[in-house]
PDB file with one MODEL, atoms N, CA, C and O in Angstrom:
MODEL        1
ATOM      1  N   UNK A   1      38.890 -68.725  22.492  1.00  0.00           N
ATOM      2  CA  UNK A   1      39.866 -69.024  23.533  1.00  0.00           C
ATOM      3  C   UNK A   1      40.875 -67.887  23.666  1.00  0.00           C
ATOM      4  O   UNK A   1      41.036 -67.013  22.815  1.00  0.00           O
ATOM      5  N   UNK A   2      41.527 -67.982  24.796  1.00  0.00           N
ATOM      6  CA  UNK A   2      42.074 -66.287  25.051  1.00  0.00           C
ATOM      7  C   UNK A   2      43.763 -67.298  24.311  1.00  0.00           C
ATOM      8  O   UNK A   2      43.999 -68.464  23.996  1.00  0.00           O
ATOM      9  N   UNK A   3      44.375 -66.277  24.331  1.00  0.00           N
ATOM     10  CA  UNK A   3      45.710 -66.841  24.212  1.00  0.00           C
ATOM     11  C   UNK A   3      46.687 -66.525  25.207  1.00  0.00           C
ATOM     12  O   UNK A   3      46.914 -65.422  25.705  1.00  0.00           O
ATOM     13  N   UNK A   4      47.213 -67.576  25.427  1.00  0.00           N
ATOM     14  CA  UNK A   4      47.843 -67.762  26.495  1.00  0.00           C
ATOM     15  C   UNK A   4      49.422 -66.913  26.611  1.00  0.00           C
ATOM     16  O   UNK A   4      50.196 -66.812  25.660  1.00  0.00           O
ATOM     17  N   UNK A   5      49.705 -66.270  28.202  1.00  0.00           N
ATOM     18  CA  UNK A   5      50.890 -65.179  27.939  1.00  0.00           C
ATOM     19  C   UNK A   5      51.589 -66.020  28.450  1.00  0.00           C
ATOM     20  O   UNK A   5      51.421 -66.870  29.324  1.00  0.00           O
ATOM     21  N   UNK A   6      53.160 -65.416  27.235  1.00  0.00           N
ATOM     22  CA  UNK A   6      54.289 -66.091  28.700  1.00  0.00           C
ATOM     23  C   UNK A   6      55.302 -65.330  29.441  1.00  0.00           C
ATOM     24  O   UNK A   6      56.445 -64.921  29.242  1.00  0.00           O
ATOM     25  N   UNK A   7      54.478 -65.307  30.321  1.00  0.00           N
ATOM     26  CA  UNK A   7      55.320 -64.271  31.759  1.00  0.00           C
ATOM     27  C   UNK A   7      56.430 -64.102  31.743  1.00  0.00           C
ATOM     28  O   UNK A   7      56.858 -62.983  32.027  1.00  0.00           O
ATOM     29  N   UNK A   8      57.440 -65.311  31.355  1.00  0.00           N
ATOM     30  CA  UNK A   8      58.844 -65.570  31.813  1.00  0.00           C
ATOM     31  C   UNK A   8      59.348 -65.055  31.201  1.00  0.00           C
ATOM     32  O   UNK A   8      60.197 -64.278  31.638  1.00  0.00           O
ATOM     33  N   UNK A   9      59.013 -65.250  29.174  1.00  0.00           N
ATOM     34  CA  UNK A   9      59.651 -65.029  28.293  1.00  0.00           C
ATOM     35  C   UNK A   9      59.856 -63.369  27.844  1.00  0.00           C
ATOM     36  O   UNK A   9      60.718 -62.702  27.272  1.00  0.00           O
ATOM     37  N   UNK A  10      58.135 -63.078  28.647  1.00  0.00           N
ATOM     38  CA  UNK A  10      58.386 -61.368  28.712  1.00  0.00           C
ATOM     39  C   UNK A  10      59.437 -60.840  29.433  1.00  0.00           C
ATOM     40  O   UNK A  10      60.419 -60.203  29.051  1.00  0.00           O
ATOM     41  N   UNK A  11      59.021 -61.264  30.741  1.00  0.00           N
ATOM     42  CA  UNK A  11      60.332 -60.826  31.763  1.00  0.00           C
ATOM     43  C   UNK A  11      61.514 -61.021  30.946  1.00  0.00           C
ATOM     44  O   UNK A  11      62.258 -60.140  30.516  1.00  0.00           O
ATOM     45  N   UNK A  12      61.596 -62.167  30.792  1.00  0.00           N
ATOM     46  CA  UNK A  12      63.776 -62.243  30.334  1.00  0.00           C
ATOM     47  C   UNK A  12      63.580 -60.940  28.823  1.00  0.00           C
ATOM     48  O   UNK A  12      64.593 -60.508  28.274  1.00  0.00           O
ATOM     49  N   UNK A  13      62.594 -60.633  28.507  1.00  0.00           N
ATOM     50  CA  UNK A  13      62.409 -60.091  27.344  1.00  0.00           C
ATOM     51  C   UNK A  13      63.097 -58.051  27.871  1.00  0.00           C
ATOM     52  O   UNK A  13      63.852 -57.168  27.463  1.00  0.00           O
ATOM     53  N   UNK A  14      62.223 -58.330  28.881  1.00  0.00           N
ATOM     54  CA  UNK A  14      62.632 -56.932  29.525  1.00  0.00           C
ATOM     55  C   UNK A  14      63.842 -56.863  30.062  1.00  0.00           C
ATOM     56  O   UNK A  14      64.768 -56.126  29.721  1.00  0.00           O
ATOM     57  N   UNK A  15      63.806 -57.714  30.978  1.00  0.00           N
ATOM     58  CA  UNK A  15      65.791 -58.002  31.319  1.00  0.00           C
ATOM     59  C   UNK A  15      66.775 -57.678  30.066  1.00  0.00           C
ATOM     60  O   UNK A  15      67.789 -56.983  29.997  1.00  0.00           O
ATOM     61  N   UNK A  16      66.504 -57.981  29.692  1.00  0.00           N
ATOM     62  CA  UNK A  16      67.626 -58.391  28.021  1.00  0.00           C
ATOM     63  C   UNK A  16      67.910 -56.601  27.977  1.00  0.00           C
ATOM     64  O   UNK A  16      68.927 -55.970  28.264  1.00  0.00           O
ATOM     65  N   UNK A  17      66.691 -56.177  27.543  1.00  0.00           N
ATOM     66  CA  UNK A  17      66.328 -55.024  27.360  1.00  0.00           C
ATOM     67  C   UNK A  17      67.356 -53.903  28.152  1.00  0.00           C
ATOM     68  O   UNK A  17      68.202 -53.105  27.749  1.00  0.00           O
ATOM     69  N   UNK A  18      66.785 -54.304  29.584  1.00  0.00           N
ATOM     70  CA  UNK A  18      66.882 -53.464  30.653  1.00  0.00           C
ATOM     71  C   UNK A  18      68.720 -53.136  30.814  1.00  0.00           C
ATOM     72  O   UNK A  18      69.318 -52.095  31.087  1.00  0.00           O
ATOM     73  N   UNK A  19      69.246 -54.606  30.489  1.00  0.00           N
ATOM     74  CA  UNK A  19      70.726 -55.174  30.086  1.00  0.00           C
ATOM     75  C   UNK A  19      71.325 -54.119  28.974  1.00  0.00           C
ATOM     76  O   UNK A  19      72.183 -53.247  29.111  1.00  0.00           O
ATOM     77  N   UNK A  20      70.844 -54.369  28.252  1.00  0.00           N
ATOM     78  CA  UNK A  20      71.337 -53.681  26.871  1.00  0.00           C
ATOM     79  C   UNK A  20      71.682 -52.112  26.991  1.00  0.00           C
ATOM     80  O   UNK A  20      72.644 -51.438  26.624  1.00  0.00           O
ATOM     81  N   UNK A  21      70.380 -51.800  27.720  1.00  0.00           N
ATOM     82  CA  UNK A  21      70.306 -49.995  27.826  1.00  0.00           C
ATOM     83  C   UNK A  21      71.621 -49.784  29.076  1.00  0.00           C
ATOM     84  O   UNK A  21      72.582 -49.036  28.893  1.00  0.00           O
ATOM     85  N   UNK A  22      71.492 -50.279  29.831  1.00  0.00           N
ATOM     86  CA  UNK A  22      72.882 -49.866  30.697  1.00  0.00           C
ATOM     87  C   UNK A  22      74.327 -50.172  30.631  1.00  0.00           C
ATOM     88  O   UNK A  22      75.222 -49.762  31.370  1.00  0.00           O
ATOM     89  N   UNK A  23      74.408 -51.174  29.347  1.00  0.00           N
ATOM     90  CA  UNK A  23      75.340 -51.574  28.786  1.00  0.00           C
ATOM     91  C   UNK A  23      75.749 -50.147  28.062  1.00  0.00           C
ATOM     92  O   UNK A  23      76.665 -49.351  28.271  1.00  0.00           O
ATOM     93  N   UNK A  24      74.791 -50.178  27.232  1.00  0.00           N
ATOM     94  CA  UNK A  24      75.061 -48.465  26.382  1.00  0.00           C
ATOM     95  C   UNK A  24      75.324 -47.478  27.347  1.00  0.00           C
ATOM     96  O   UNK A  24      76.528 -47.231  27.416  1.00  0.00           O
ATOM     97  N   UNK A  25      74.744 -46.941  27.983  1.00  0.00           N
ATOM     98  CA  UNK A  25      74.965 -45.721  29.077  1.00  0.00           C
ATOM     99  C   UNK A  25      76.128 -46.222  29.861  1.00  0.00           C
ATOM    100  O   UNK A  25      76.293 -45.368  30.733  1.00  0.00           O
ATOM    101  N   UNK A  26      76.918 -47.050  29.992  1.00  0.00           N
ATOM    102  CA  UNK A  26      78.501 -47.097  30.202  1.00  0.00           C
ATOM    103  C   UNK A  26      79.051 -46.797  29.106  1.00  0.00           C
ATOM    104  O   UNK A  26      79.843 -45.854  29.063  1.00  0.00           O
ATOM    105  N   UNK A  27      78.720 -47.597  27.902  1.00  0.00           N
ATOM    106  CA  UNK A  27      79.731 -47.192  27.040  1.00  0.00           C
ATOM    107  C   UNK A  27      79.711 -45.547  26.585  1.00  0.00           C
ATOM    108  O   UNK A  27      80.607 -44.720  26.752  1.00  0.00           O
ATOM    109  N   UNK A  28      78.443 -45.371  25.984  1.00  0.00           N
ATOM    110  CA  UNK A  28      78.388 -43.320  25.685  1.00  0.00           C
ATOM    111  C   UNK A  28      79.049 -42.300  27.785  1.00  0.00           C
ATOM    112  O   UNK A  28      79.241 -41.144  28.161  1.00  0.00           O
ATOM    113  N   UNK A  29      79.096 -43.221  28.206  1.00  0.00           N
ATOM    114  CA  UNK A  29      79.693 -42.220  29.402  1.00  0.00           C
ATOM    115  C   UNK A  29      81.526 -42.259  29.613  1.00  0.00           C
ATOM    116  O   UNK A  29      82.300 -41.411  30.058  1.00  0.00           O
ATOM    117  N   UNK A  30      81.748 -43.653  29.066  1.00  0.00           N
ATOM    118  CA  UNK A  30      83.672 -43.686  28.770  1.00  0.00           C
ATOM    119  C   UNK A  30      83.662 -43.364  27.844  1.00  0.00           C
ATOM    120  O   UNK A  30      84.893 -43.353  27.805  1.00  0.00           O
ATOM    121  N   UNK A  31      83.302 -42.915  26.559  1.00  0.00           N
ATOM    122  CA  UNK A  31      83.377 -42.249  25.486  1.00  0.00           C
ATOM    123  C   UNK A  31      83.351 -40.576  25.907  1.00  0.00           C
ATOM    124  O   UNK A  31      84.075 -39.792  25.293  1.00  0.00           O
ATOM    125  N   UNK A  32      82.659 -40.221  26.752  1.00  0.00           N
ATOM    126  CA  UNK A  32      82.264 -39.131  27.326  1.00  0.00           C
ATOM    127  C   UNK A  32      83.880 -38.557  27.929  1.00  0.00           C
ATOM    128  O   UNK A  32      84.459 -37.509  27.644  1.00  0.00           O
ATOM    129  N   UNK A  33      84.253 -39.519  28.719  1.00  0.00           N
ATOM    130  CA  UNK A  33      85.305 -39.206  29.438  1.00  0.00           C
ATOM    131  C   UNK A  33      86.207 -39.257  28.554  1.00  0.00           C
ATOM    132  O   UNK A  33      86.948 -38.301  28.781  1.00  0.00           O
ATOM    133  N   UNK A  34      86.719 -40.050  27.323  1.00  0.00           N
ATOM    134  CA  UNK A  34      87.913 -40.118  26.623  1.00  0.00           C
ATOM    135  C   UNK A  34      87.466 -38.649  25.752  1.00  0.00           C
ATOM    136  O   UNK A  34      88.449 -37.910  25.711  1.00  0.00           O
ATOM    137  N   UNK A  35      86.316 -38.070  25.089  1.00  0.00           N
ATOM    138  CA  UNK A  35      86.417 -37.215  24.014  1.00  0.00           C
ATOM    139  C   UNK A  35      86.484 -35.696  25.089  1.00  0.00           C
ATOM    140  O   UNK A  35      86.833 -34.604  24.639  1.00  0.00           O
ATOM    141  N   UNK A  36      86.179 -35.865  26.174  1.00  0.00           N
ATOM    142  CA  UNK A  36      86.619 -34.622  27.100  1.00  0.00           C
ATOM    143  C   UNK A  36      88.613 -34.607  27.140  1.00  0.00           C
ATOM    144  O   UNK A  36      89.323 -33.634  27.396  1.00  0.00           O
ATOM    145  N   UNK A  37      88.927 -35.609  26.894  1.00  0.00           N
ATOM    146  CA  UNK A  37      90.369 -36.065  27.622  1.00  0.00           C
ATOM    147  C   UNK A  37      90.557 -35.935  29.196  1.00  0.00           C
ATOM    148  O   UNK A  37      91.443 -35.264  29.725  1.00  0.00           O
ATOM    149  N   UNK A  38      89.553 -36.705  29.889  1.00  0.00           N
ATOM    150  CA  UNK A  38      89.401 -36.956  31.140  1.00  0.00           C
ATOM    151  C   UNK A  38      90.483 -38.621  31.475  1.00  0.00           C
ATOM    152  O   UNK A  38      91.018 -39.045  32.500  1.00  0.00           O
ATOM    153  N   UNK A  39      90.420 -39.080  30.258  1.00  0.00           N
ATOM    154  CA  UNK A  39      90.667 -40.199  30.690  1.00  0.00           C
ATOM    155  C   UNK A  39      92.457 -40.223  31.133  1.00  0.00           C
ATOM    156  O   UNK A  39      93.063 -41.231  31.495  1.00  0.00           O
ATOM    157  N   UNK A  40      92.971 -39.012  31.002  1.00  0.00           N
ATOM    158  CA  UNK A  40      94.386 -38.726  31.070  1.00  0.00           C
ATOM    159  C   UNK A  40      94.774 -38.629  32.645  1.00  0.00           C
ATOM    160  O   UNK A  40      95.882 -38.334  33.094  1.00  0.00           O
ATOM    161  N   UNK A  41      93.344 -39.017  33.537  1.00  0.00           N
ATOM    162  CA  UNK A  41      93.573 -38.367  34.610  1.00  0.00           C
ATOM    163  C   UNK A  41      92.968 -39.932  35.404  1.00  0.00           C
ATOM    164  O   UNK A  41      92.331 -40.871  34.927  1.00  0.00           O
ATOM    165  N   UNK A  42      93.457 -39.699  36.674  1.00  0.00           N
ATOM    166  CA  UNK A  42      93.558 -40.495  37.879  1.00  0.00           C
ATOM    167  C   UNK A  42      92.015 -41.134  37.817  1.00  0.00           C
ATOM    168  O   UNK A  42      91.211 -40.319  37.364  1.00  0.00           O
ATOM    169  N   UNK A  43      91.485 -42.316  38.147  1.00  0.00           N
ATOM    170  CA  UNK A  43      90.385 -42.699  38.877  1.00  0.00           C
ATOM    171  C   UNK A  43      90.054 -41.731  39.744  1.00  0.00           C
ATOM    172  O   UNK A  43      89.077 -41.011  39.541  1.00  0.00           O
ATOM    173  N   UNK A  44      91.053 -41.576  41.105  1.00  0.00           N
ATOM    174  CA  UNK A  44      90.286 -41.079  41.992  1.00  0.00           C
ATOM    175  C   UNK A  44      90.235 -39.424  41.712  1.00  0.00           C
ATOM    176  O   UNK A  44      89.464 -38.762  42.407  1.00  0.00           O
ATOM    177  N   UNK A  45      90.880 -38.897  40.910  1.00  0.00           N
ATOM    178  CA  UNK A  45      90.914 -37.279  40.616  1.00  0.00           C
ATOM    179  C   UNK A  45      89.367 -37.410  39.947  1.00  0.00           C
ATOM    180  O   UNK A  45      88.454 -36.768  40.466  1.00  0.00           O
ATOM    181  N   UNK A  46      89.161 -38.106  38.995  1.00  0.00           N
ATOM    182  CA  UNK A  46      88.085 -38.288  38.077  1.00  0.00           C
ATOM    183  C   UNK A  46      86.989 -38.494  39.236  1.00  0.00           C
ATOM    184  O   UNK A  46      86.191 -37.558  39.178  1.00  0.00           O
ATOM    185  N   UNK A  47      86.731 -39.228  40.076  1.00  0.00           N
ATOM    186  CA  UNK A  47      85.719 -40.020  40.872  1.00  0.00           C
ATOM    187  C   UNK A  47      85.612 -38.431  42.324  1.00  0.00           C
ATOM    188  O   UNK A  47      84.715 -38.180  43.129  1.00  0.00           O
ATOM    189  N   UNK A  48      86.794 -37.804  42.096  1.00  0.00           N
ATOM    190  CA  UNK A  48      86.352 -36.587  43.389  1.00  0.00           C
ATOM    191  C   UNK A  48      85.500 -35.443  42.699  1.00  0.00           C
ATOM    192  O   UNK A  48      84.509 -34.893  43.179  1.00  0.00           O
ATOM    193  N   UNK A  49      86.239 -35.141  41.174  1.00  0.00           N
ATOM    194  CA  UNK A  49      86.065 -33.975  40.410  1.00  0.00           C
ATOM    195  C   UNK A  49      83.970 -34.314  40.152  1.00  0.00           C
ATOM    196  O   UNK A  49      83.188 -33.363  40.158  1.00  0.00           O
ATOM    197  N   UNK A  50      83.597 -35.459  40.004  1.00  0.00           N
ATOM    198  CA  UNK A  50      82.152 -35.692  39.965  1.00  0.00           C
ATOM    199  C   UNK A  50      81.953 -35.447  40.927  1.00  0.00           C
ATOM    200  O   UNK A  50      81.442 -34.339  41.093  1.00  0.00           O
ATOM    201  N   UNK A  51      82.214 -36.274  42.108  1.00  0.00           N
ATOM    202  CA  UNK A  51      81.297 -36.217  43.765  1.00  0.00           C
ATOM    203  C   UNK A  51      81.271 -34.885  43.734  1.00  0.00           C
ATOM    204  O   UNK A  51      80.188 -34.561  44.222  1.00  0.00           O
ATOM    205  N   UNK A  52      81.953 -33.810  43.384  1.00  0.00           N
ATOM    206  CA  UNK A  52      82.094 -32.156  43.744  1.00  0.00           C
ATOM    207  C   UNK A  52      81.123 -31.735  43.049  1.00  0.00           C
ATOM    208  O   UNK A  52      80.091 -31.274  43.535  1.00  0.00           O
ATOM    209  N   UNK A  53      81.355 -31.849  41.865  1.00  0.00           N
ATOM    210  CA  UNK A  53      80.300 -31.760  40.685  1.00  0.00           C
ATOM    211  C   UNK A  53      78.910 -32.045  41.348  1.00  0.00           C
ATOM    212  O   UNK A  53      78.286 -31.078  41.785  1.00  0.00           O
ATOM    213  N   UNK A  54      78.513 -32.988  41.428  1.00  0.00           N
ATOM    214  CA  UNK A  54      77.045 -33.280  42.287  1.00  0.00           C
ATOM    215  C   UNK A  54      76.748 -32.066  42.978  1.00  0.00           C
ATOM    216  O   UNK A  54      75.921 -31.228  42.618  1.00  0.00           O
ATOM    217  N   UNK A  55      77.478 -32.021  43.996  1.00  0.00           N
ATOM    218  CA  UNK A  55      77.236 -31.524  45.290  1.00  0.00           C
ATOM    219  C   UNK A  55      77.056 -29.347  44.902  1.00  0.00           C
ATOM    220  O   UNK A  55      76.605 -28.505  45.678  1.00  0.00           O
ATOM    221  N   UNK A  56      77.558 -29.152  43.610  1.00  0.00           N
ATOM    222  CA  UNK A  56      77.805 -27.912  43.382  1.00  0.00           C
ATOM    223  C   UNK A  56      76.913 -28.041  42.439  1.00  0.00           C
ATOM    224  O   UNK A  56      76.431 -26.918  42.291  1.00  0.00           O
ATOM    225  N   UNK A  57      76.362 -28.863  41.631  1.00  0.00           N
ATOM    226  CA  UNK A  57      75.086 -28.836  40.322  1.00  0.00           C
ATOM    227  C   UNK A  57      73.960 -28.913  41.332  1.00  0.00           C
ATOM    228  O   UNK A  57      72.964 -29.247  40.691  1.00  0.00           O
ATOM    229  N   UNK A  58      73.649 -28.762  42.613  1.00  0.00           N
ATOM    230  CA  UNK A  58      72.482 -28.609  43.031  1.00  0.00           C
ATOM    231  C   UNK A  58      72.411 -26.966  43.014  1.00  0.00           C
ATOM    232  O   UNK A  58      71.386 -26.649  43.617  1.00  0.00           O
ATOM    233  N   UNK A  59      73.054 -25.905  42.590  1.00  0.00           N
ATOM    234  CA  UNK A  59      72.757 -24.478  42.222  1.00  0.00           C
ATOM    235  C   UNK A  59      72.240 -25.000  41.020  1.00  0.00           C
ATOM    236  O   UNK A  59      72.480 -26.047  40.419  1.00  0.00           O
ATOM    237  N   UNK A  60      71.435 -24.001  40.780  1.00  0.00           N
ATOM    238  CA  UNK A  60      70.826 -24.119  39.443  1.00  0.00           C
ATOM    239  C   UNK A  60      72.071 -23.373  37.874  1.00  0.00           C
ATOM    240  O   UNK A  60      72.474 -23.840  36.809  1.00  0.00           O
ATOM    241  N   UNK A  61      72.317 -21.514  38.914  1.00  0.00           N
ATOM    242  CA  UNK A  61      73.445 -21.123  38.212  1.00  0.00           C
ATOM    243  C   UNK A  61      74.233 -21.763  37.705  1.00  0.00           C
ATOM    244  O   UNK A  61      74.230 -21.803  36.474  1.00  0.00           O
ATOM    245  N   UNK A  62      75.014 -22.360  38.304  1.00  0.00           N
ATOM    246  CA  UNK A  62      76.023 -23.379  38.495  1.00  0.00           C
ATOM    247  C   UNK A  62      75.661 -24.566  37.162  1.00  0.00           C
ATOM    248  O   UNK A  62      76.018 -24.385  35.998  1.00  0.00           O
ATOM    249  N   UNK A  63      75.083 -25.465  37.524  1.00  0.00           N
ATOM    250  CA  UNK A  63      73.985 -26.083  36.539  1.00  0.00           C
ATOM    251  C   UNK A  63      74.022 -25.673  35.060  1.00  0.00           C
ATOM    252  O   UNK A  63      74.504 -26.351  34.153  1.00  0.00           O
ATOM    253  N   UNK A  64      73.349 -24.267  34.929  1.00  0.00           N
ATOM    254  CA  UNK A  64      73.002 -24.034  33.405  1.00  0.00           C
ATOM    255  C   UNK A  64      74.117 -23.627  32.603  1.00  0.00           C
ATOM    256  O   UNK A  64      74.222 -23.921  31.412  1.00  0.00           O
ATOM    257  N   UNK A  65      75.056 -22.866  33.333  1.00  0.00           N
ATOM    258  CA  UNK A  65      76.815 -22.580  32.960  1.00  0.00           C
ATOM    259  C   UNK A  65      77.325 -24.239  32.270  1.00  0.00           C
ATOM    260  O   UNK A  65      77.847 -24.423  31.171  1.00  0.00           O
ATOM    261  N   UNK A  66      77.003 -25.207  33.231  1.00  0.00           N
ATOM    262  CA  UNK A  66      77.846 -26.518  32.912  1.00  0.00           C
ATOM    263  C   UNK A  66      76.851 -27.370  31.815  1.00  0.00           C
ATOM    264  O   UNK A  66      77.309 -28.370  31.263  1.00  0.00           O
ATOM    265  N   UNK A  67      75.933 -27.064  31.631  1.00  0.00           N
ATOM    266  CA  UNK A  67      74.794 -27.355  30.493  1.00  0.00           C
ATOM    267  C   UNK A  67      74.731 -26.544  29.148  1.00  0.00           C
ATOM    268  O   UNK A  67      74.158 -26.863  28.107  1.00  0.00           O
ATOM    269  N   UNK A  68      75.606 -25.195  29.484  1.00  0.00           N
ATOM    270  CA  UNK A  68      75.974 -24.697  28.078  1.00  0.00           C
ATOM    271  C   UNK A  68      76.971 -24.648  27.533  1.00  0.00           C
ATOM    272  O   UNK A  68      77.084 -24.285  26.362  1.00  0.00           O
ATOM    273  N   UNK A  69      78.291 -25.151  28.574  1.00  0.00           N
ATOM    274  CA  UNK A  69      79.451 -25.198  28.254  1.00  0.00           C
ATOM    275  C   UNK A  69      79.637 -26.639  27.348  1.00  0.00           C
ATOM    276  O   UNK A  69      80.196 -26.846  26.271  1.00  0.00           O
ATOM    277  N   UNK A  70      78.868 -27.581  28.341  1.00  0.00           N
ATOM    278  CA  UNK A  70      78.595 -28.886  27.304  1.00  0.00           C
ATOM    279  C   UNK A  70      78.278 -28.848  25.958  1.00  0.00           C
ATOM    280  O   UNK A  70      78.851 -29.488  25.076  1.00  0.00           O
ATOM    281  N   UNK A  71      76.735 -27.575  25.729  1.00  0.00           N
ATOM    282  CA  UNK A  71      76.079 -28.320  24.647  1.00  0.00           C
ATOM    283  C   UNK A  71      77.046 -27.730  23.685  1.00  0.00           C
ATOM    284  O   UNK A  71      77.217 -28.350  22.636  1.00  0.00           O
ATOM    285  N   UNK A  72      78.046 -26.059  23.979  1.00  0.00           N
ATOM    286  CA  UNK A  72      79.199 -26.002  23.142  1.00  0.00           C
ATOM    287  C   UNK A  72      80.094 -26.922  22.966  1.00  0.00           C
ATOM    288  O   UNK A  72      80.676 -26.647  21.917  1.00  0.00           O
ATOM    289  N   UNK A  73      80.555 -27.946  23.465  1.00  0.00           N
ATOM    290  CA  UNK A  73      81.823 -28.806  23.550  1.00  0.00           C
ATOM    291  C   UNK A  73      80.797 -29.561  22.597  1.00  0.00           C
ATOM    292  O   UNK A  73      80.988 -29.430  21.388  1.00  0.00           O
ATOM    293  N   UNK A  74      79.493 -30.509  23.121  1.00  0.00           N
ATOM    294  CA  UNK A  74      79.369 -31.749  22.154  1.00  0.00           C
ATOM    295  C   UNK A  74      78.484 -30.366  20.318  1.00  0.00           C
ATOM    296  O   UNK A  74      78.259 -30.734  19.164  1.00  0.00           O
ATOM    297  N   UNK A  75      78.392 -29.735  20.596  1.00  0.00           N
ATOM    298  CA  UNK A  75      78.326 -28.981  19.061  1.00  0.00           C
ATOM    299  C   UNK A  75      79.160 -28.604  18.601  1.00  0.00           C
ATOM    300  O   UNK A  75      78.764 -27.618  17.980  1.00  0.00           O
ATOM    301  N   UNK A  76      80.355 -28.742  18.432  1.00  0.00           N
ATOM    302  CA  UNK A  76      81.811 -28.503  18.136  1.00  0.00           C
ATOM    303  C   UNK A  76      82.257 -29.960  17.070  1.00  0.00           C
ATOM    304  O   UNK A  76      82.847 -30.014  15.991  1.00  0.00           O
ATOM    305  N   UNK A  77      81.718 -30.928  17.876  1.00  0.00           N
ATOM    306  CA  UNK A  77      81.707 -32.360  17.545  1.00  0.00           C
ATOM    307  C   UNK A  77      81.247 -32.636  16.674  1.00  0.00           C
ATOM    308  O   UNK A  77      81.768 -33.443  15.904  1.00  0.00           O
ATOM    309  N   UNK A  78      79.754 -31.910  16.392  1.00  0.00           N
ATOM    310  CA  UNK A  78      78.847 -32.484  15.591  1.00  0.00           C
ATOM    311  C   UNK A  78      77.975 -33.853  15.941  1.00  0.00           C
ATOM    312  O   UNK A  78      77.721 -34.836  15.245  1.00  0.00           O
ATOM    313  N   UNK A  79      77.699 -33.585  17.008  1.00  0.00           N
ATOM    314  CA  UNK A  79      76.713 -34.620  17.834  1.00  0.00           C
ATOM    315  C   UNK A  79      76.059 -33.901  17.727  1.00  0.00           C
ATOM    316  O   UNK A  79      76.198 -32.703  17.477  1.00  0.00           O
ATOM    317  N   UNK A  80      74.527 -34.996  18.038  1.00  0.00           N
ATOM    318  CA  UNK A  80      72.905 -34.625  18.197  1.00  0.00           C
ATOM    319  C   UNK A  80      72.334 -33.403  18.855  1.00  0.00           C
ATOM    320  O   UNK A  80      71.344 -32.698  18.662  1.00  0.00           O
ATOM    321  N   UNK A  81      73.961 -33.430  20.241  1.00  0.00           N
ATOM    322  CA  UNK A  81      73.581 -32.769  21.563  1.00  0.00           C
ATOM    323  C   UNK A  81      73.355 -30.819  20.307  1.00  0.00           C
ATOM    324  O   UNK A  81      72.565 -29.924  20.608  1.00  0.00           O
ATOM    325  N   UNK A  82      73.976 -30.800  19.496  1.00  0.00           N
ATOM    326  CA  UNK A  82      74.016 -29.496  18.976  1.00  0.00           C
ATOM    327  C   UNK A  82      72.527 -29.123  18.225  1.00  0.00           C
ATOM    328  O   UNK A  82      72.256 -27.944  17.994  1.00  0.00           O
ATOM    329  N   UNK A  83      71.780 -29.995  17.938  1.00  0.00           N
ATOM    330  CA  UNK A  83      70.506 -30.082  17.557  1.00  0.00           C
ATOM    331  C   UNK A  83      69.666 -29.299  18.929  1.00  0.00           C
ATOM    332  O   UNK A  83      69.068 -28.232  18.793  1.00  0.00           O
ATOM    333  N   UNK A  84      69.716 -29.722  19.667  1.00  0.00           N
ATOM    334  CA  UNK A  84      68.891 -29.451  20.901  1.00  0.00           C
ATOM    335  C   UNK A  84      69.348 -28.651  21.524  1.00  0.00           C
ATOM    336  O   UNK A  84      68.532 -28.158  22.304  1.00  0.00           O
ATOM    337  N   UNK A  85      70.478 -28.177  21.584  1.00  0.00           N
ATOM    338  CA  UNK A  85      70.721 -26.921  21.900  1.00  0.00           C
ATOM    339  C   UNK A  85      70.530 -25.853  21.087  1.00  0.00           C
ATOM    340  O   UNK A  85      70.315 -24.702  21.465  1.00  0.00           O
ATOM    341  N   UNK A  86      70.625 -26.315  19.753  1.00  0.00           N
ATOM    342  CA  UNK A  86      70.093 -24.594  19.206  1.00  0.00           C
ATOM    343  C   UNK A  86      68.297 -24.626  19.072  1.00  0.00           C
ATOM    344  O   UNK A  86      67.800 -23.559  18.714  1.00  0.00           O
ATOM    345  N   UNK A  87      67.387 -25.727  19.328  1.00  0.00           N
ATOM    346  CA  UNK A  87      66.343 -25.160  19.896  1.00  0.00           C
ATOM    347  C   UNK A  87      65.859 -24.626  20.895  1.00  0.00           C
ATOM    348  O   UNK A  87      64.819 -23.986  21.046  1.00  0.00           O
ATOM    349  N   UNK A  88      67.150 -25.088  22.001  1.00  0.00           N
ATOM    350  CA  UNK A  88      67.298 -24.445  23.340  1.00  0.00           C
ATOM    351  C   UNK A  88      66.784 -22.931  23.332  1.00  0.00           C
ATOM    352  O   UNK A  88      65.712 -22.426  23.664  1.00  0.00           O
ATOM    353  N   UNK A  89      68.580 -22.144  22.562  1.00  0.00           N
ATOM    354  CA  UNK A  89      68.397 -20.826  22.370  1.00  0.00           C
ATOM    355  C   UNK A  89      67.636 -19.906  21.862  1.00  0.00           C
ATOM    356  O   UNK A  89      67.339 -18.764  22.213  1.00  0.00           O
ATOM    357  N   UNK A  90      67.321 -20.682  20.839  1.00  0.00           N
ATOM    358  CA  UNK A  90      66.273 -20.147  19.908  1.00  0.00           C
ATOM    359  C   UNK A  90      64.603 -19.814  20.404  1.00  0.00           C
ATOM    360  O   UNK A  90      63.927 -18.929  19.879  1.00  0.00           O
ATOM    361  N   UNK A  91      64.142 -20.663  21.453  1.00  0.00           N
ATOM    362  CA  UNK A  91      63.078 -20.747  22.072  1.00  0.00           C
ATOM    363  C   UNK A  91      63.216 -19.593  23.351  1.00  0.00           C
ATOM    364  O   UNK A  91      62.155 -19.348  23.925  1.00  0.00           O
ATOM    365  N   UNK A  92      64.274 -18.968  23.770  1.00  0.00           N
ATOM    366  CA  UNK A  92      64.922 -18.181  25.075  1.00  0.00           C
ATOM    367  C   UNK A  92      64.919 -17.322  24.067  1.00  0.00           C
ATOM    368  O   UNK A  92      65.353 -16.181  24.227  1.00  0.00           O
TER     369      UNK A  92
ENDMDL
END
């Protein structure tokens, strides 16, 4: 006999899931903003300084400058991000 699935319990299984992970990716992104000391600053200064950001990270230049300035800031810290950046360089 086959065994029988339960659809629902998967689904809410993935939900839960799906819940959890974007729960985290708010929290590591206000953490983001307080260990920059962004959080000293306005909503809407904060909410223009991104929309700009977007619109100027479609250069690539632009881009890899703000991708190395990062992986210096979070390797300073002693976050993960410093792991992967020095295989970055090392591989260049």
């Amino acid at each position: 006999m086959r065994k029988v699935r339960d659809y629902d319990a998967e689904l809410k299984a993935l939900a839960d899931k799906a819940k959890k992970l974007k729960a985290r990716k708010v929290e590591q992104l206000g953490a983001l903003v307080v260990a920059t000391g962004a959080d000293a600053l306005d909503l809407e200064v904060i909410a223009g300084m991104l929309r700009q950001g977007v619109q100027e990270a479609k250069l690539d230049s632009v881009k890899e400058s703000w991708r190395a300035d990062g992986a210096t800031f979070l390797g300073k810290r002693g976050r993960k991000g410093r792991r992967k950046a020095g295989s970055d360089q090392s591989g260049t």
